[in-house]
PQR file of N, CA, C, O and H, with PARSE charges and radii, in Angstrom:
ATOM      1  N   UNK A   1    -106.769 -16.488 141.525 -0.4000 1.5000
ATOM      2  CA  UNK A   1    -107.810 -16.445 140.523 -0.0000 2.0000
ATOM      3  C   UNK A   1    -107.472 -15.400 139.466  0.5500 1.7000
ATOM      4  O   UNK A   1    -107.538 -15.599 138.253 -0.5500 1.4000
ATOM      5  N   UNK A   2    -107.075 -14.179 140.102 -0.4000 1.5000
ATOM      6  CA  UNK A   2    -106.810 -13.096 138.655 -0.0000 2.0000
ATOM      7  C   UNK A   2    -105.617 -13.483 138.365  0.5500 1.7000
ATOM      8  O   UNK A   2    -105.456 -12.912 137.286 -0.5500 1.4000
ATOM      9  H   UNK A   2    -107.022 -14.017 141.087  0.4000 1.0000
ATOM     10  N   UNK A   3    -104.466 -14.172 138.612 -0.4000 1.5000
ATOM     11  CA  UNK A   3    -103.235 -14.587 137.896 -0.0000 2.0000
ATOM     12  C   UNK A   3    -103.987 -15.258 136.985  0.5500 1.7000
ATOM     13  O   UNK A   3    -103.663 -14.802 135.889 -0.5500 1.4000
ATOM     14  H   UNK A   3    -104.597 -14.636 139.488  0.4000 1.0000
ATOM     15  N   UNK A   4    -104.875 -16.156 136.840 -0.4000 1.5000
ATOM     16  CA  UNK A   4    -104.596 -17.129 135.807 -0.0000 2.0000
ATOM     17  C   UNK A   4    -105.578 -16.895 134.613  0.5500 1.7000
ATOM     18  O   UNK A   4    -105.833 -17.701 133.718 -0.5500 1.4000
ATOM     19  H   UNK A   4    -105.138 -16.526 137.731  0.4000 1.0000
ATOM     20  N   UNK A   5    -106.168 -15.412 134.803 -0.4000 1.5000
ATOM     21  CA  UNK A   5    -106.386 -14.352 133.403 -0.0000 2.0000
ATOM     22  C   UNK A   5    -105.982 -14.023 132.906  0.5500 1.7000
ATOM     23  O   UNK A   5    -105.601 -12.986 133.451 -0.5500 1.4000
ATOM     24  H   UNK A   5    -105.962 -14.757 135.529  0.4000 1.0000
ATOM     25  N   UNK A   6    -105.592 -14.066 131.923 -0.4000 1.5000
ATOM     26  CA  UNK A   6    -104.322 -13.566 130.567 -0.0000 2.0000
ATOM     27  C   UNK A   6    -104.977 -12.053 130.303  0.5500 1.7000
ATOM     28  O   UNK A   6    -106.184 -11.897 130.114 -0.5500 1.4000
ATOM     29  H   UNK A   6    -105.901 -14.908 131.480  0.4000 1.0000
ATOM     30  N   UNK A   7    -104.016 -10.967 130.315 -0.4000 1.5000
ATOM     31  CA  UNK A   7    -104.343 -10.230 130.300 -0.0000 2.0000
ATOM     32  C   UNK A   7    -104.800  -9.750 128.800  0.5500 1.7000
ATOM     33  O   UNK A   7    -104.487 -10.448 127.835 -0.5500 1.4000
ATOM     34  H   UNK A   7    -103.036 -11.094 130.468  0.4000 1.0000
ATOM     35  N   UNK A   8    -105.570  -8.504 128.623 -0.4000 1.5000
ATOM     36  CA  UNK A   8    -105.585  -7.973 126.937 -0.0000 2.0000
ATOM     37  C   UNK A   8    -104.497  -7.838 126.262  0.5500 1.7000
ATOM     38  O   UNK A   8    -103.425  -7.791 126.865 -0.5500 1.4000
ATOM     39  H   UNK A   8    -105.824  -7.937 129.407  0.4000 1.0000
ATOM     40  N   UNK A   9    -104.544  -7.763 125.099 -0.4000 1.5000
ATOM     41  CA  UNK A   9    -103.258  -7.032 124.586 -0.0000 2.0000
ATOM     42  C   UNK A   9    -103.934  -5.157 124.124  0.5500 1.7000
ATOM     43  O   UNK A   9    -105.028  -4.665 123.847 -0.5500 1.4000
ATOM     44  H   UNK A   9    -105.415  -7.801 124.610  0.4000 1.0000
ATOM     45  N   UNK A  10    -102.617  -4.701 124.264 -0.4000 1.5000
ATOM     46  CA  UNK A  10    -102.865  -3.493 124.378 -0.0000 2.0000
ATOM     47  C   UNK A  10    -103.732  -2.838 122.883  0.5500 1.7000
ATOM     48  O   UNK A  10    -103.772  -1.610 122.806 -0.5500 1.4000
ATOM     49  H   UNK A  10    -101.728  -5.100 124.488  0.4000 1.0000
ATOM     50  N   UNK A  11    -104.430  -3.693 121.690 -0.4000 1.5000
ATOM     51  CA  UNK A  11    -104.938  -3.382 120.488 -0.0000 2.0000
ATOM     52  C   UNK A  11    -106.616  -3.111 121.208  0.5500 1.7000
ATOM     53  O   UNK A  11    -107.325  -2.105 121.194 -0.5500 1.4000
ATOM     54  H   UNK A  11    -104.397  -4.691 121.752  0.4000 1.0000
ATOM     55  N   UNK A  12    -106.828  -4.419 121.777 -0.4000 1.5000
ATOM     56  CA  UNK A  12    -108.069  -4.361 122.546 -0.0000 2.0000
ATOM     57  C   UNK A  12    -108.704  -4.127 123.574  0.5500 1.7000
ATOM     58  O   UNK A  12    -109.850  -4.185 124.019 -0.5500 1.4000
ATOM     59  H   UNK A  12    -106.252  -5.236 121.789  0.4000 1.0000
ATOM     60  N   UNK A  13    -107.122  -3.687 124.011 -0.4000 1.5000
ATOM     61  CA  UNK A  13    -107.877  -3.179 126.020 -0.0000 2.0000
ATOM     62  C   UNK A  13    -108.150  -1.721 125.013  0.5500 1.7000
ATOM     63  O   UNK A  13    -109.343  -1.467 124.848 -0.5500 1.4000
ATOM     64  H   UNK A  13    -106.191  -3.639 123.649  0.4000 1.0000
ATOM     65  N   UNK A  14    -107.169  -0.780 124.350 -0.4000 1.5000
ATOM     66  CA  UNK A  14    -107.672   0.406 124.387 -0.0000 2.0000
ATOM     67  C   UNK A  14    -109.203   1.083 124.081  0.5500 1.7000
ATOM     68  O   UNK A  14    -109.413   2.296 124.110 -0.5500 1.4000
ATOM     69  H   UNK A  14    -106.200  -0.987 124.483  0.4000 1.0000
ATOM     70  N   UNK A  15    -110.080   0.198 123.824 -0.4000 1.5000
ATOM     71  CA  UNK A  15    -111.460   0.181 123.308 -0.0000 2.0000
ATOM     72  C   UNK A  15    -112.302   0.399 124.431  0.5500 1.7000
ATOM     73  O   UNK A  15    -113.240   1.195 124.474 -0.5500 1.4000
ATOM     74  H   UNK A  15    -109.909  -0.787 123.800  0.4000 1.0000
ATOM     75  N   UNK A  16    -111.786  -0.600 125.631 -0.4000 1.5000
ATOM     76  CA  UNK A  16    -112.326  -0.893 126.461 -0.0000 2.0000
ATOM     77  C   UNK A  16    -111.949   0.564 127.666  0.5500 1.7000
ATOM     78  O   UNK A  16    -112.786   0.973 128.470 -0.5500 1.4000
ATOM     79  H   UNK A  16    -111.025  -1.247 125.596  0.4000 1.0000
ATOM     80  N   UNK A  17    -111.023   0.947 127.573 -0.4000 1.5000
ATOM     81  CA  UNK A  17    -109.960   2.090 128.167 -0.0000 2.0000
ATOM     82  C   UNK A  17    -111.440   3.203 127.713  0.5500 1.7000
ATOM     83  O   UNK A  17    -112.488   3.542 128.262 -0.5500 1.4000
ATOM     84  H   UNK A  17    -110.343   0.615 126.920  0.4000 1.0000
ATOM     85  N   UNK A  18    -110.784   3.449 126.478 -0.4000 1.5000
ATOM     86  CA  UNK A  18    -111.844   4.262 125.998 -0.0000 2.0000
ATOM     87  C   UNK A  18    -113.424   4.410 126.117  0.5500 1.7000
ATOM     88  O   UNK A  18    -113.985   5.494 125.956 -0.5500 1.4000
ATOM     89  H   UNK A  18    -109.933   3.173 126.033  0.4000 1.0000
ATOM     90  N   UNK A  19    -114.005   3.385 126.373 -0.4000 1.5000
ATOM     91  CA  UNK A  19    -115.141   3.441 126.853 -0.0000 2.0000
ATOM     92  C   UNK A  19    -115.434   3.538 128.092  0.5500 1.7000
ATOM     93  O   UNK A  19    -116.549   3.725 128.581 -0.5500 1.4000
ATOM     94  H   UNK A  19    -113.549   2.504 126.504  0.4000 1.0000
ATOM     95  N   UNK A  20    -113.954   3.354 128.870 -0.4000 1.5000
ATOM     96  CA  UNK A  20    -114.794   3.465 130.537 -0.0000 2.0000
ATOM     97  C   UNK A  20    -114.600   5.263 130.518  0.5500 1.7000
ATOM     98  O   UNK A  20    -115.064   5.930 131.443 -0.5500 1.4000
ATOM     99  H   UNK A  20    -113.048   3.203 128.474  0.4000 1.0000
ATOM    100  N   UNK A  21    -114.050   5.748 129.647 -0.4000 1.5000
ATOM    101  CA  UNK A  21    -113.808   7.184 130.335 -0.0000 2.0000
ATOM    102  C   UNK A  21    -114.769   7.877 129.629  0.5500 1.7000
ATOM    103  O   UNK A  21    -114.837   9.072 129.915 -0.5500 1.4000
ATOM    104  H   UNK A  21    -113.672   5.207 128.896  0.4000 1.0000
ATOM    105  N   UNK A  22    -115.602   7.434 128.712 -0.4000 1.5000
ATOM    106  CA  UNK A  22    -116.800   8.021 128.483 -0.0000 2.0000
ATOM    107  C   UNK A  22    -118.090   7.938 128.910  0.5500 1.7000
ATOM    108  O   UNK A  22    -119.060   8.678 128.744 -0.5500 1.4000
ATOM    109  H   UNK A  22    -115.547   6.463 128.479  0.4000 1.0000
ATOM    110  N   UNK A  23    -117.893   6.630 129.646 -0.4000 1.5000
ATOM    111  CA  UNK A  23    -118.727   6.081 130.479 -0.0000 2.0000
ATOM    112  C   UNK A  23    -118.567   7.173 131.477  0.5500 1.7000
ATOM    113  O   UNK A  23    -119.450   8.028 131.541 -0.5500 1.4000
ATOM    114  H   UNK A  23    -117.106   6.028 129.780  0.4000 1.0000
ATOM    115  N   UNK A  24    -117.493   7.236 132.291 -0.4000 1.5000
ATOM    116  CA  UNK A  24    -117.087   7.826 133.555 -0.0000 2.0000
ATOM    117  C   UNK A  24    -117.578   9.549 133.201  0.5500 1.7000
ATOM    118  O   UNK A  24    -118.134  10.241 134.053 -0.5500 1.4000
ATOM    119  H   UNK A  24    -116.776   6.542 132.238  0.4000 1.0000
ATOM    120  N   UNK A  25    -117.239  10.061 131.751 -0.4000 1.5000
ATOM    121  CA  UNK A  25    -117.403  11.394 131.852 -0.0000 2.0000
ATOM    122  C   UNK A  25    -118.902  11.884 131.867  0.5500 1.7000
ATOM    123  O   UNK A  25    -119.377  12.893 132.388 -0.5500 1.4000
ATOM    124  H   UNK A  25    -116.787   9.499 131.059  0.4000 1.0000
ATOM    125  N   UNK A  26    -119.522  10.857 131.129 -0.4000 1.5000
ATOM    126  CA  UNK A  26    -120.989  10.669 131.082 -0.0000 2.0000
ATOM    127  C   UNK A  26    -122.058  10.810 132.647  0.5500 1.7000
ATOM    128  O   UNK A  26    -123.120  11.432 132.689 -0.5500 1.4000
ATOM    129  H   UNK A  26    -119.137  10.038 130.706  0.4000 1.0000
ATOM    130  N   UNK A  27    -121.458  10.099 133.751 -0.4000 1.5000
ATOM    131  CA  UNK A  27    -121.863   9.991 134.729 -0.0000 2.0000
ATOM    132  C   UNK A  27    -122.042  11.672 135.141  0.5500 1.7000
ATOM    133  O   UNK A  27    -122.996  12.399 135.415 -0.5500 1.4000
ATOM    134  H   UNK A  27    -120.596   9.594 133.717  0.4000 1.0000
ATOM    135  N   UNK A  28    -120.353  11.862 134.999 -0.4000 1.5000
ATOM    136  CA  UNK A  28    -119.994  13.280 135.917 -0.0000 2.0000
ATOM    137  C   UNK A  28    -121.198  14.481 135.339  0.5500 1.7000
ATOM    138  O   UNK A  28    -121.879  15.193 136.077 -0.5500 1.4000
ATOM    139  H   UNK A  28    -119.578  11.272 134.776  0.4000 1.0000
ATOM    140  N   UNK A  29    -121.230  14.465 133.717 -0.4000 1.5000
ATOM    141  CA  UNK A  29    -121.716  15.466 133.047 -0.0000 2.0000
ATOM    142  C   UNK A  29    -123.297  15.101 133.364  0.5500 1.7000
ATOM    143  O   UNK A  29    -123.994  16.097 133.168 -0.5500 1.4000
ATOM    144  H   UNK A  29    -120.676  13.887 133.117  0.4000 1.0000
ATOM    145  N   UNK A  30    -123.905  14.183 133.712 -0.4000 1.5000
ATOM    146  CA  UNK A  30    -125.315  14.096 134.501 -0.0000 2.0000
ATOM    147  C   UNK A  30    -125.373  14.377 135.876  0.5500 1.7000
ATOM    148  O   UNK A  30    -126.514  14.489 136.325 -0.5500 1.4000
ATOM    149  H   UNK A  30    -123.339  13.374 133.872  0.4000 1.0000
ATOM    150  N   UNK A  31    -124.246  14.550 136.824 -0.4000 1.5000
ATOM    151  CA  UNK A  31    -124.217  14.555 137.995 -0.0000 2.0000
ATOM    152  C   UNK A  31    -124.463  16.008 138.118  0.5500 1.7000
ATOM    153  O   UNK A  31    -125.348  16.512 138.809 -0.5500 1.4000
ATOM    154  H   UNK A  31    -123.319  14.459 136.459  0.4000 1.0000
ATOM    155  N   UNK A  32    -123.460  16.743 137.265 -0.4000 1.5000
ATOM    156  CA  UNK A  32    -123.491  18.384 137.364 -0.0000 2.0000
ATOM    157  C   UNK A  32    -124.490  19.058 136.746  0.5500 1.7000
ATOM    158  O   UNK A  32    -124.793  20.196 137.106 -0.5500 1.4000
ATOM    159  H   UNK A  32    -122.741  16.334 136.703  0.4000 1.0000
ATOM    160  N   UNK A  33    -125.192  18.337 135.610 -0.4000 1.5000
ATOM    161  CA  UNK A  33    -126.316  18.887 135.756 -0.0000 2.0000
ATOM    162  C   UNK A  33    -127.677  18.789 136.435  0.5500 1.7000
ATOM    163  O   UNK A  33    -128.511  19.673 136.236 -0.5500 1.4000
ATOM    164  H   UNK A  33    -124.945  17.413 135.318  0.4000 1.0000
ATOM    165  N   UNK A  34    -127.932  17.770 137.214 -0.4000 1.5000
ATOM    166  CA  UNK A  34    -128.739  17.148 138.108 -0.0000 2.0000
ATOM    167  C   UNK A  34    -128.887  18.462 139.466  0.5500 1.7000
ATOM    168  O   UNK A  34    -129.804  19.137 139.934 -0.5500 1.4000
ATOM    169  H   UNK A  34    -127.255  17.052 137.376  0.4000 1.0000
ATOM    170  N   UNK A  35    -127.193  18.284 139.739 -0.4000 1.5000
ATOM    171  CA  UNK A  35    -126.689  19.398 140.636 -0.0000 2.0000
ATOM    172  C   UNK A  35    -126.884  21.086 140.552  0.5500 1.7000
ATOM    173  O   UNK A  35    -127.153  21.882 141.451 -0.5500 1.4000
ATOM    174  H   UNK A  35    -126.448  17.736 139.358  0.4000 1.0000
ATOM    175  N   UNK A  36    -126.647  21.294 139.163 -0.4000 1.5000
ATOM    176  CA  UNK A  36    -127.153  23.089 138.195 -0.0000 2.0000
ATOM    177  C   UNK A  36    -128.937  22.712 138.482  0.5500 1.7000
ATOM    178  O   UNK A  36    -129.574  23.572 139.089 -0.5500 1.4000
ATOM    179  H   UNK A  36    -126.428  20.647 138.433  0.4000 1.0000
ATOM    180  N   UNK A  37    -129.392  21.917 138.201 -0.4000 1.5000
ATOM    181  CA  UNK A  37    -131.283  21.995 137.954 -0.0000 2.0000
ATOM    182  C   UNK A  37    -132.059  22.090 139.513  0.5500 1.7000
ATOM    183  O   UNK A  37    -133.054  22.774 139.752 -0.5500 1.4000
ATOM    184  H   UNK A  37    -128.874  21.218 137.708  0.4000 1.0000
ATOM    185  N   UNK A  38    -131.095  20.946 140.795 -0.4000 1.5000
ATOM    186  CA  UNK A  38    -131.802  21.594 142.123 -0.0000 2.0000
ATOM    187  C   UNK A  38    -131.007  22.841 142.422  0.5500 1.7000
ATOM    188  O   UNK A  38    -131.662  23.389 143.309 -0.5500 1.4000
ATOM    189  H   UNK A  38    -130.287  20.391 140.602  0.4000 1.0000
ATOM    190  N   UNK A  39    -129.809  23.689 142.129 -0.4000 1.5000
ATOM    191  CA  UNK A  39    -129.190  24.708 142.841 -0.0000 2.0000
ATOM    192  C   UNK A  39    -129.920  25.777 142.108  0.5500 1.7000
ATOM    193  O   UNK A  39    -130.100  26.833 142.715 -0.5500 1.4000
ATOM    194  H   UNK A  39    -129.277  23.244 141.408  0.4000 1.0000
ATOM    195  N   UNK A  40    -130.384  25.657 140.848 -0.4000 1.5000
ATOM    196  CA  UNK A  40    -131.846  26.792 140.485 -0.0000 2.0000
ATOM    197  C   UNK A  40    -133.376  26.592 141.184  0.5500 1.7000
ATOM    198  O   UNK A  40    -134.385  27.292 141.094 -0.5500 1.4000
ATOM    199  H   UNK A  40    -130.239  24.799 140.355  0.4000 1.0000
ATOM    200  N   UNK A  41    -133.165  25.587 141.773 -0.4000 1.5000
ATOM    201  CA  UNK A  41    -135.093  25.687 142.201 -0.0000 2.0000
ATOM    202  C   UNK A  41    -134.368  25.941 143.708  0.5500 1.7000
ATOM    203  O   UNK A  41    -135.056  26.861 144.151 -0.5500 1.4000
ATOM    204  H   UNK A  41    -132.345  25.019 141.847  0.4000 1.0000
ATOM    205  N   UNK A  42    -133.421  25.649 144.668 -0.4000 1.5000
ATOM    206  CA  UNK A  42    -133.473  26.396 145.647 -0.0000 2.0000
ATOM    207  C   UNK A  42    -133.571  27.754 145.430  0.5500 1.7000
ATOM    208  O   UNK A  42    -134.547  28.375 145.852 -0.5500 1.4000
ATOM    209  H   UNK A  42    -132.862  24.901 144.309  0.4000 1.0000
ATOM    210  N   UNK A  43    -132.264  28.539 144.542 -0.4000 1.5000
ATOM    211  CA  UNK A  43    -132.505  30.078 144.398 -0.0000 2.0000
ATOM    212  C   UNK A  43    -134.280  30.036 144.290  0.5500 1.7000
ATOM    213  O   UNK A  43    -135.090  30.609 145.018 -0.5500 1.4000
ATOM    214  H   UNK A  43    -131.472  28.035 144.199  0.4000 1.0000
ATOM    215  N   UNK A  44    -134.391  29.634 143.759 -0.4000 1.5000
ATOM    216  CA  UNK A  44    -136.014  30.394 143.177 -0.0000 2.0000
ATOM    217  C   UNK A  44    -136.438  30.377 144.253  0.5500 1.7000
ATOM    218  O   UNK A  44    -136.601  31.516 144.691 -0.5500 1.4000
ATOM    219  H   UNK A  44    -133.733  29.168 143.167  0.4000 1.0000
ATOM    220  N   UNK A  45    -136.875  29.123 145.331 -0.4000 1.5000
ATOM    221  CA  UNK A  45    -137.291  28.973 146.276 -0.0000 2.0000
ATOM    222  C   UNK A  45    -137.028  29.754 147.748  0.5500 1.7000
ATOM    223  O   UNK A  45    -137.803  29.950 148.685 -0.5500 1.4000
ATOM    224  H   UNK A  45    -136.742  28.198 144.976  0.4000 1.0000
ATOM    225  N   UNK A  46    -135.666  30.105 147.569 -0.4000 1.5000
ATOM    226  CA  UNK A  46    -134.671  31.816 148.410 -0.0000 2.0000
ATOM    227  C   UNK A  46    -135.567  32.066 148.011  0.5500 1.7000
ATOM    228  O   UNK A  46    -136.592  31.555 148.462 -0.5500 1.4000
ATOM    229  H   UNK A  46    -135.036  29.946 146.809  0.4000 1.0000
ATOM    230  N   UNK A  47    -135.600  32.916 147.041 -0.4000 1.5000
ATOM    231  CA  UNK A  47    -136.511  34.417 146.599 -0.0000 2.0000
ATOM    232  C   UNK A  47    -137.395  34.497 147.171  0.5500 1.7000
ATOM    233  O   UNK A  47    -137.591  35.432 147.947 -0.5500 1.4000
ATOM    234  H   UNK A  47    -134.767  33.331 146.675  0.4000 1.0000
ATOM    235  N   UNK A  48    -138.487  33.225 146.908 -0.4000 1.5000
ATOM    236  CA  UNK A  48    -139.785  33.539 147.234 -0.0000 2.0000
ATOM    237  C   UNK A  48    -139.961  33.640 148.437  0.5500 1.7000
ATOM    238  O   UNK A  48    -140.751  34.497 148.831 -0.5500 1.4000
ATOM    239  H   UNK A  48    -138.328  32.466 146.277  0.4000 1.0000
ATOM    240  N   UNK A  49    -139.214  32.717 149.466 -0.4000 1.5000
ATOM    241  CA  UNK A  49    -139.252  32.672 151.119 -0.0000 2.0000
ATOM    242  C   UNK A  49    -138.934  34.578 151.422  0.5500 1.7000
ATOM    243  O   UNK A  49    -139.630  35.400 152.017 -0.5500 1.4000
ATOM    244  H   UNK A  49    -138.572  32.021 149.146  0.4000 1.0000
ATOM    245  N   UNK A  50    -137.687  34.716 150.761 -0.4000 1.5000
ATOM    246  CA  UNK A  50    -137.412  36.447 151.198 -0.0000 2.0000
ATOM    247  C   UNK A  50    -138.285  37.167 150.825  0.5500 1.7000
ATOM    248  O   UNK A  50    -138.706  38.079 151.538 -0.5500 1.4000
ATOM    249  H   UNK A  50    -137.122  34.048 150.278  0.4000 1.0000
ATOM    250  N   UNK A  51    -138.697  36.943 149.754 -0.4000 1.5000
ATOM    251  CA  UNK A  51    -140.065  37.979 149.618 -0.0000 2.0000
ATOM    252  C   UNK A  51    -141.082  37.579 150.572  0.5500 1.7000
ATOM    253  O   UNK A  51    -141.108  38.543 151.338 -0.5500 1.4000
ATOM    254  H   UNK A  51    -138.355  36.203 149.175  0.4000 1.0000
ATOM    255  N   UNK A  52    -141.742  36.929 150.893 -0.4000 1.5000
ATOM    256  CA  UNK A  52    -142.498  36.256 151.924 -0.0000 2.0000
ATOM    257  C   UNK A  52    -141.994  37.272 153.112  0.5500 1.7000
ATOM    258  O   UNK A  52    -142.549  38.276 153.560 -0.5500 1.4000
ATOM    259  H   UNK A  52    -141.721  36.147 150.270  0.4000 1.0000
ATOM    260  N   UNK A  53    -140.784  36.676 153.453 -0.4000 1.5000
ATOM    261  CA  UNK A  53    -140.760  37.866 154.556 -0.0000 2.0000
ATOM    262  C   UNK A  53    -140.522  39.229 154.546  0.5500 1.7000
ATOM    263  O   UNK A  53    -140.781  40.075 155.402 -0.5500 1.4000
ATOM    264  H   UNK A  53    -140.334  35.861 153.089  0.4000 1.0000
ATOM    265  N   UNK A  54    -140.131  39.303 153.743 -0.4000 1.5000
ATOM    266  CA  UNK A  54    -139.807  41.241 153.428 -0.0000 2.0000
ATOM    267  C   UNK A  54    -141.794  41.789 153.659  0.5500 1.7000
ATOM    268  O   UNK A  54    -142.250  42.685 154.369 -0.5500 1.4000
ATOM    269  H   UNK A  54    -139.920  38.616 153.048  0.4000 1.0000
ATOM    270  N   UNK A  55    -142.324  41.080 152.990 -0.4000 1.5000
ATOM    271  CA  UNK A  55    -143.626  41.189 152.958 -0.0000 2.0000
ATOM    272  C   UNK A  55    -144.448  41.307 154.038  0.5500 1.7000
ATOM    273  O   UNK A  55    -145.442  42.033 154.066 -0.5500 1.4000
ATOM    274  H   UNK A  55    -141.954  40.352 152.413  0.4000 1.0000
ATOM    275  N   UNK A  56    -143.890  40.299 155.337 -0.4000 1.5000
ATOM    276  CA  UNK A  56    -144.312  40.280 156.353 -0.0000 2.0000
ATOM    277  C   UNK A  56    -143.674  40.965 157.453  0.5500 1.7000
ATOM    278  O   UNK A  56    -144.238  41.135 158.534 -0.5500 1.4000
ATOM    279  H   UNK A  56    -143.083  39.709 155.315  0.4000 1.0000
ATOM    280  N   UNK A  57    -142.618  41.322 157.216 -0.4000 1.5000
ATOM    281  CA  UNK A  57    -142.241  42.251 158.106 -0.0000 2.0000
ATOM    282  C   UNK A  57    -142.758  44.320 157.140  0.5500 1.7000
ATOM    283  O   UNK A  57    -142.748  45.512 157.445 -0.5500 1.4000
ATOM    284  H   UNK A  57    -142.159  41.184 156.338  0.4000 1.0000
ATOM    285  N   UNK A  58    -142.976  43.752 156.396 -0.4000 1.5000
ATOM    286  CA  UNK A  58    -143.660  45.280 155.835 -0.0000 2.0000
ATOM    287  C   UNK A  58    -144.741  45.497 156.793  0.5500 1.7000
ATOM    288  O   UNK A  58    -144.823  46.470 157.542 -0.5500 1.4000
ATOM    289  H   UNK A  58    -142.984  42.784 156.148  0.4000 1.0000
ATOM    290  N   UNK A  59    -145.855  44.184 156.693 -0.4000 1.5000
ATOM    291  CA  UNK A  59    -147.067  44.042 157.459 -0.0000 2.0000
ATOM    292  C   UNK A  59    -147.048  44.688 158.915  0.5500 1.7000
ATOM    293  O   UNK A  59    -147.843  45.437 159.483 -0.5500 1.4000
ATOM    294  H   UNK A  59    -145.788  43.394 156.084  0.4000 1.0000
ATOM    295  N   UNK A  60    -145.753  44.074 159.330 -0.4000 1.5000
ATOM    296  CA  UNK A  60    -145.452  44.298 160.798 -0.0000 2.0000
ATOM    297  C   UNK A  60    -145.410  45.922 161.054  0.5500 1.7000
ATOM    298  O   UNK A  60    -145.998  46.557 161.929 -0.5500 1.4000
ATOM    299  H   UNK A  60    -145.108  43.465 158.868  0.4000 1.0000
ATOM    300  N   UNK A  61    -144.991  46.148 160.560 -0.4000 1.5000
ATOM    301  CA  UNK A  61    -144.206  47.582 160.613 -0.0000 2.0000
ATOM    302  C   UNK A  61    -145.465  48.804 160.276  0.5500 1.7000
ATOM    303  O   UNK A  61    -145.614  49.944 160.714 -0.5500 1.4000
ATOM    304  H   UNK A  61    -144.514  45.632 159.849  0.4000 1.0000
ATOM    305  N   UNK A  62    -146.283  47.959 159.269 -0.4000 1.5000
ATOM    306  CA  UNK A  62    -147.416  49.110 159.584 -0.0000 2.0000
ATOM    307  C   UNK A  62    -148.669  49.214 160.569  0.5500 1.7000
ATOM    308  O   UNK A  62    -149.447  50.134 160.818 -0.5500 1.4000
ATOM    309  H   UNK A  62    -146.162  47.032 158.913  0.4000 1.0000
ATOM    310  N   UNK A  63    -148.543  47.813 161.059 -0.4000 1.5000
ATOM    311  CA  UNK A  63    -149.605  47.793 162.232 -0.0000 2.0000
ATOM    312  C   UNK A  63    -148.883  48.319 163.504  0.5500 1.7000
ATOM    313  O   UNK A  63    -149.619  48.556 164.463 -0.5500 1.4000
ATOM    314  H   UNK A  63    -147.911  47.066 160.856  0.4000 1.0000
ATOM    315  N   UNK A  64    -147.591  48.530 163.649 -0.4000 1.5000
ATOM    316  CA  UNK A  64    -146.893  48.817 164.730 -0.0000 2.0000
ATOM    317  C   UNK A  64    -147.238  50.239 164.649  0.5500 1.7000
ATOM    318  O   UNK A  64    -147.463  50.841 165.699 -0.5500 1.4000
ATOM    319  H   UNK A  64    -146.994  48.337 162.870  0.4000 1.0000
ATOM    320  N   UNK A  65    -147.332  51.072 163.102 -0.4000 1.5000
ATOM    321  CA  UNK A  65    -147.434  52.661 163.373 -0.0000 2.0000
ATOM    322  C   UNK A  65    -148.894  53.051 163.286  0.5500 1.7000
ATOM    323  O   UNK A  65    -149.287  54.204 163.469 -0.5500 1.4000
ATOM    324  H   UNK A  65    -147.149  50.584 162.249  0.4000 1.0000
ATOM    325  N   UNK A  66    -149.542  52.199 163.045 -0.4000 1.5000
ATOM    326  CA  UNK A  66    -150.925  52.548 163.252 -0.0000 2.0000
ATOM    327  C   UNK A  66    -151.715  52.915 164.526  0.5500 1.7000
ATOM    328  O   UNK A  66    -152.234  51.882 164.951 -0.5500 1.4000
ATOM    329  H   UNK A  66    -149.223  51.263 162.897  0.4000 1.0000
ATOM    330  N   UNK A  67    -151.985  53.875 165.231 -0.4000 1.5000
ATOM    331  CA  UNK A  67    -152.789  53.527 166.981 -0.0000 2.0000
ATOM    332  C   UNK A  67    -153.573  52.913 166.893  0.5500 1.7000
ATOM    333  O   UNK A  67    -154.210  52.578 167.892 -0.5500 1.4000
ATOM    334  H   UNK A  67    -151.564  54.714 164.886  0.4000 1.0000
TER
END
């Protein structure tokens, strides 16, 4: 079946060349930023959990010295 496709000639494949790799770079450059936008809401989401506990082990620590 693909033998008996005549291939492009090289005036009009390069169009087609050219568009898959902008296509292709297009993907990547949404992938990495998709990837940068959740790897900032985890940090944020770190923080707040560590503060959470820094907080609660503060708590701890003063009911432990209290009689």
């Amino acid at each position: 079946m693909l033998a008996e496709v005549p291939a492009l000639p090289l005036e009009t494949a390069g169009k087609y060349v050219a568009g898959a790799y902008v296509v292709l770079f297009a993907i990547v450059l949404i992938y990495v930023a998709i990837m940068s936008v959740r790897l900032s809401r985890m940090q944020r989401e770190l923080g707040e959990l560590l503060e959470l506990t820094e907080q609660h082990a503060g708590d701890d620590t003063e009911e432990a010295a209290t009689p």
